[in-house]
C-alpha positions in Angstrom: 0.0 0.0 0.0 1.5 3.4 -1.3 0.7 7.1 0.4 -0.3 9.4 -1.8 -1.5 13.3 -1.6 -3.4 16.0 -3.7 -4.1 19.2 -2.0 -6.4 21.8 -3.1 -5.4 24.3 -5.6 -6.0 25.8 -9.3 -5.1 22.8 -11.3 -6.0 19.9 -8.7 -9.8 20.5 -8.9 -13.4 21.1 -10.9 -15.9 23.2 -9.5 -19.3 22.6 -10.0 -19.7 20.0 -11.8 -18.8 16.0 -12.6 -17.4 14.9 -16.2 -16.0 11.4 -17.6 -13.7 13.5 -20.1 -11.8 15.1 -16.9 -7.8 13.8 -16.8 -6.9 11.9 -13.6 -4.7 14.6 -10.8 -3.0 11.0 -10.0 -3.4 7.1 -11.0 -3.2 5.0 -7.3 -3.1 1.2 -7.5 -6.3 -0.7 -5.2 -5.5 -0.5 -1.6 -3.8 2.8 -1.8 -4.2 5.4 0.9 -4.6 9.5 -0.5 -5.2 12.1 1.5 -7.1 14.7 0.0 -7.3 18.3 0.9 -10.4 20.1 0.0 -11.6 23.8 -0.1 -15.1 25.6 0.1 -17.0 29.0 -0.9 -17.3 31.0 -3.6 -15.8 34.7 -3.1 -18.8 35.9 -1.7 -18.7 33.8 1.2 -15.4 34.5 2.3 -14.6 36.3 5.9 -13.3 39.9 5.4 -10.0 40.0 6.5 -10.5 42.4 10.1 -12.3 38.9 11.1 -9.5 37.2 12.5 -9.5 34.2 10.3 -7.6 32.4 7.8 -8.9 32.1 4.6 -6.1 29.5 2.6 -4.2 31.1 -0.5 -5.4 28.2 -2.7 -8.8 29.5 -2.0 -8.1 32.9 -3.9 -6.0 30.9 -6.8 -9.2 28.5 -7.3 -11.3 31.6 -7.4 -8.9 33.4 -10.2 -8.0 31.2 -12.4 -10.6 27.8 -12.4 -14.2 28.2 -13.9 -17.0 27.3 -12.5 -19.6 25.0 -14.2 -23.4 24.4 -13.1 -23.0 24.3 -9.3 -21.6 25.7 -6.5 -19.1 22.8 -5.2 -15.2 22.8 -5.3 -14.4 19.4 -5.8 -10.6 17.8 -5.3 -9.5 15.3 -7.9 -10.3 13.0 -9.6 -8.1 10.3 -8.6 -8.0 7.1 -11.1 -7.7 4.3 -9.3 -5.4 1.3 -12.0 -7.3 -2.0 -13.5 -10.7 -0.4 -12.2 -13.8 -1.3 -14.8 -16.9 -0.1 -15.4 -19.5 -2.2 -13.7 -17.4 -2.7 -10.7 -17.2 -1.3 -7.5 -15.3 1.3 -5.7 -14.7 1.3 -2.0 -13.8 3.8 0.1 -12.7 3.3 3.3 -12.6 6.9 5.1 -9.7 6.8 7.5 -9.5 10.3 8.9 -11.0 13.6 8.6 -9.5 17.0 9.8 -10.6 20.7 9.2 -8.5 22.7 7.2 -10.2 25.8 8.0 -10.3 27.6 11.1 -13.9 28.8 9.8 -17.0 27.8 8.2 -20.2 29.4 7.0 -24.1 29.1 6.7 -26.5 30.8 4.4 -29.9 31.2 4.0 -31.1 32.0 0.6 -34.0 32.9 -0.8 -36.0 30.3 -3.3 -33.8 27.9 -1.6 -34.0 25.6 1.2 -36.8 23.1 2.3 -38.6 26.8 3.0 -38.0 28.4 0.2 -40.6 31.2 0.2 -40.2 31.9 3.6 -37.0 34.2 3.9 -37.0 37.1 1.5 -33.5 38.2 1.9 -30.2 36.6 1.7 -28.4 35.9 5.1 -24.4 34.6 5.1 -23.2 33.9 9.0 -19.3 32.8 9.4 -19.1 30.6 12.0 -15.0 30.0 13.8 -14.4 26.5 14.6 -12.1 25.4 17.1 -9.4 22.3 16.3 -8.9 21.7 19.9 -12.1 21.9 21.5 -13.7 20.4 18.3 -16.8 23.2 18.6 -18.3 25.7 16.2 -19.4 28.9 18.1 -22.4 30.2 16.6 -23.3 34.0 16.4 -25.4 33.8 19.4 -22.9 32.0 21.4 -24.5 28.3 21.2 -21.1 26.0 21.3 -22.0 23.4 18.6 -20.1 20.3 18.7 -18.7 19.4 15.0 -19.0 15.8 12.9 -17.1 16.8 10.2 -17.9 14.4 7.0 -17.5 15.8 3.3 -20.9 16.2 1.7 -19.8 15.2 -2.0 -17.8 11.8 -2.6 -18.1 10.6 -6.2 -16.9 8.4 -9.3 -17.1 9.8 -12.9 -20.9 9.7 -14.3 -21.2 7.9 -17.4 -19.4 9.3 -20.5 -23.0 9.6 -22.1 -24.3 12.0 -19.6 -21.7 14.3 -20.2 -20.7 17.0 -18.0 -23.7 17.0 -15.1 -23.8 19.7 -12.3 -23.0 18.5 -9.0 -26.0 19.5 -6.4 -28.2 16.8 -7.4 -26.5 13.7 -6.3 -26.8 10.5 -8.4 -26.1 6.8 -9.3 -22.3 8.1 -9.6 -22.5 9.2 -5.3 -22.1 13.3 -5.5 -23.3 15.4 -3.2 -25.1 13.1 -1.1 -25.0 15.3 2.4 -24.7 11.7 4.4 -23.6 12.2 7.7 -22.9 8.9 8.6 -20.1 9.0 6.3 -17.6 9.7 8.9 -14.1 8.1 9.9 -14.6 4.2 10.4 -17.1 4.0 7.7 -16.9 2.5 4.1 -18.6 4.1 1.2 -19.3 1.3 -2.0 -19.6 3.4 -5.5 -21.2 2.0 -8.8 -18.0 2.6 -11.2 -19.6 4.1 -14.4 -16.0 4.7 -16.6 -12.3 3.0 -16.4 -10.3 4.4 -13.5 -13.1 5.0 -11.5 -12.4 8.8 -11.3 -12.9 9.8 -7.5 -13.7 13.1 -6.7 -14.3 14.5 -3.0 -15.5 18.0 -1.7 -18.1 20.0 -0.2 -16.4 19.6 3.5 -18.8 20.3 6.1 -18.2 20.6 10.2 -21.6 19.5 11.6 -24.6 19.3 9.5 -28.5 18.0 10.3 -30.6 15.4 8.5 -32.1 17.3 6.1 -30.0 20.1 5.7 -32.9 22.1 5.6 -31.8 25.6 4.7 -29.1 24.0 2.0 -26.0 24.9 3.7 -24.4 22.9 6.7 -21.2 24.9 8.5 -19.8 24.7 5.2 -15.3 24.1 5.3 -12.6 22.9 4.1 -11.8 19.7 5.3 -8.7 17.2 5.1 -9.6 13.2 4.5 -7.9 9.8 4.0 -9.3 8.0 1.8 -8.3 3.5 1.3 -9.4 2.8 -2.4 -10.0 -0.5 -3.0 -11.7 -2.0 -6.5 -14.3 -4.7 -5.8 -15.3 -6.9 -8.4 -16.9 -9.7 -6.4 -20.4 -7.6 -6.4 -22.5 -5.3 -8.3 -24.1 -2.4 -7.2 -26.2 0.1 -8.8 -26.8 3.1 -6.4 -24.5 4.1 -3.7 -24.3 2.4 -0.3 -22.7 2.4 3.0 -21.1 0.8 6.3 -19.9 1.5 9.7 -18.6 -1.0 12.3 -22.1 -1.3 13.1 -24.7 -0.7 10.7 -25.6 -1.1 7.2 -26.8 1.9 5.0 -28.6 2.1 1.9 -29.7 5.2 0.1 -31.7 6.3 -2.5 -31.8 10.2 -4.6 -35.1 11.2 -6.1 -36.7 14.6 -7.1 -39.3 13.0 -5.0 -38.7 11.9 -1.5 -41.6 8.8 -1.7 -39.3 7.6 -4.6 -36.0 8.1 -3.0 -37.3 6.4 -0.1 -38.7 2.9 -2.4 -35.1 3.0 -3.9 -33.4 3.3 -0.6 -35.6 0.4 0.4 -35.9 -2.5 -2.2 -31.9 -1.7 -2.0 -31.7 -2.4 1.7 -34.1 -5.7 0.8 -31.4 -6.5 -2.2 -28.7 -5.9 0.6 -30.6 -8.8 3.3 -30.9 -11.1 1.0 -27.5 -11.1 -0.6 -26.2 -11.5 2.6 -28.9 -14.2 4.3 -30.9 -17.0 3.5 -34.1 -14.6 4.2 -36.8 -14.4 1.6 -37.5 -11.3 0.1 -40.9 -11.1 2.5 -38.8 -11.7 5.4 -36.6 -9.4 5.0 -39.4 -6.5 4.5 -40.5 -7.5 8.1 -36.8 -7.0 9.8 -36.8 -3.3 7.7 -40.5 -3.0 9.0 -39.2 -3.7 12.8 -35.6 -2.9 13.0 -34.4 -0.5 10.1 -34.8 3.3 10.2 -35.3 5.5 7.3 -33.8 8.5 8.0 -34.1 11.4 5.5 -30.5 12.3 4.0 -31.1 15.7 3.0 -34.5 17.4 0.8 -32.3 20.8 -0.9 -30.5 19.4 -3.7 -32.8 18.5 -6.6 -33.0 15.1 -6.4 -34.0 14.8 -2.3 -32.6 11.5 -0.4 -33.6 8.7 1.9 -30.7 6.4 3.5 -32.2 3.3 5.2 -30.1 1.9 8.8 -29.9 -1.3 9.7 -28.1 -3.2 12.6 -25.2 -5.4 11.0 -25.6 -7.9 14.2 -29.8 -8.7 13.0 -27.9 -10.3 10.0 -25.6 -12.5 11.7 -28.3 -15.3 12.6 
């Protein structure tokens, strides 16, 4: 296993968007380790400089000289990962997570949000987050503990879609705003193109389910990442494990759908793993699995479904 690293900067990401057609930053053999750094905000959200905090040179470099494409996130990569096919499946073992900033911000914007018609005027709060403690201090002096996870983790769509913005997330992962994907978990991606082509951003220090007025304490974050190419299963949405529990998810415009996606892959999940028949193992999700709702801001709304690894073992 070989350490690798990309940090952030003008010619090590894309912002905004996902492509096939983008050139690998760096080509890592399965099992490899990379550690990624990762940056967040357009211009307008930056602090002004009598603030007291640090706002990374990269950031203004990114700003100047890469173009943004049909969303708002600053994405790090991608990495190719060597002998990776389409049809197979990348895993992503997330090792570590850090903050790179000392700061973060939340906005409120109007038309946006799961109220969008409610708040008529824009409103952008930075929020100074403290390494040691581990807290976000909020404007009215609430000390918020942080989870830091990064919001987007991705392969390359498929070459036919082209170039798709990145805040609806998709088969290909994108900006799925799962919390659960912290350290000790393992994120499985459908690979849609050779190489796999893994992208991360979209850092964020704490965040709801939901997300509810589209912006978590958005930063830059630090991660290590194990990549590992499975070929041994199939996989054709996103899902998820920590030590303990089994996730599935599911992305629809509408959240009824997102949540029958998330399920019937959860009831694929059972019964690849047990002898349970497909009607038994819709009674254990009725009893014992939770369907929590991922986020409902970024087009295509999600549902992930929890279930205890441990109800599987008999």
């Amino acid at each position: 296993m070989q350490q690798h690293r990309i940090d952030a900067g003008p010619d090590t990401v894309h912002w905004g968007f996902f492509d096939a057609g983008l050139k690998p930053i760096i080509t890592v053999d399965s099992g490899d380790q990379v550690t990624i750094s990762t940056v967040s905000g357009a211009p307008e959200a930056m602090p002004k400089t009598q603030s007291g905090l640090t706002v990374p040179p990269t950031l203004a470099a990114i700003h100047a000289s890469v173009p943004q494409r049909l969303g708002p996130h600053i994405m790090t990569g991608p990495v190719a990962v060597r002998g990776a096919k389409a049809g197979q499946v990348l895993e992503v073992r997330i090792k570590s997570i850090e903050l790179h900033y000392d700061w973060g911000y939340n906005a409120i914007r109007p038309l946006a949000g799961a109220l969008p018609d409610d708040f008529a005027s824009m409103r952008l709060i930075h929020i100074p987050l403290d390494r040691t403690r581990m807290i976000g201090r909020l404007p009215w002096g609430l000390e918020l503990p942080l989870k830091p996870f990064f919001g987007v983790m991705a392969v390359a769509p498929p070459r036919s879609w082209g170039a798709v913005g990145s805040p609806p997330p998709r088969r290909n992962g994108g900006n799925m705003d799962n919390k659960e994907l912290v350290p000790g978990a393992t994120l499985y991606l459908p690979i849609h193109v050779d190489g796999a082509l893994f992208s991360v951003g979209d850092g964020h220090g704490v965040q709801g389910d939901g997300e509810v007025c589209i912006t978590a304490i958005e930063t830059g974050l630090i991660g290590t990442f194990e990549l590992h190419v499975r070929s041994d299963f199939n996989l054709q949405w996103p899902m998820a494990e920590t030590p303990t529990d089994f996730i599935t998810m599911g992305f629809d415009p509408d959240l009824d759908d997102a949540a029958v996606i998330a399920l019937r892959n959860m009831l694929d999940l059972i019964c690849a793993r047990t002898q349970l028949s497909r009607e038994d193992a819709y009674t254990l999700c009725s009893l014992a699995a939770d369907l929590r709702v991922t986020q409902v801001v970024n087009g295509s709304k999600g549902i992930h479904v929890v279930l205890k690894k441990a109800l599987l073992k008999n």
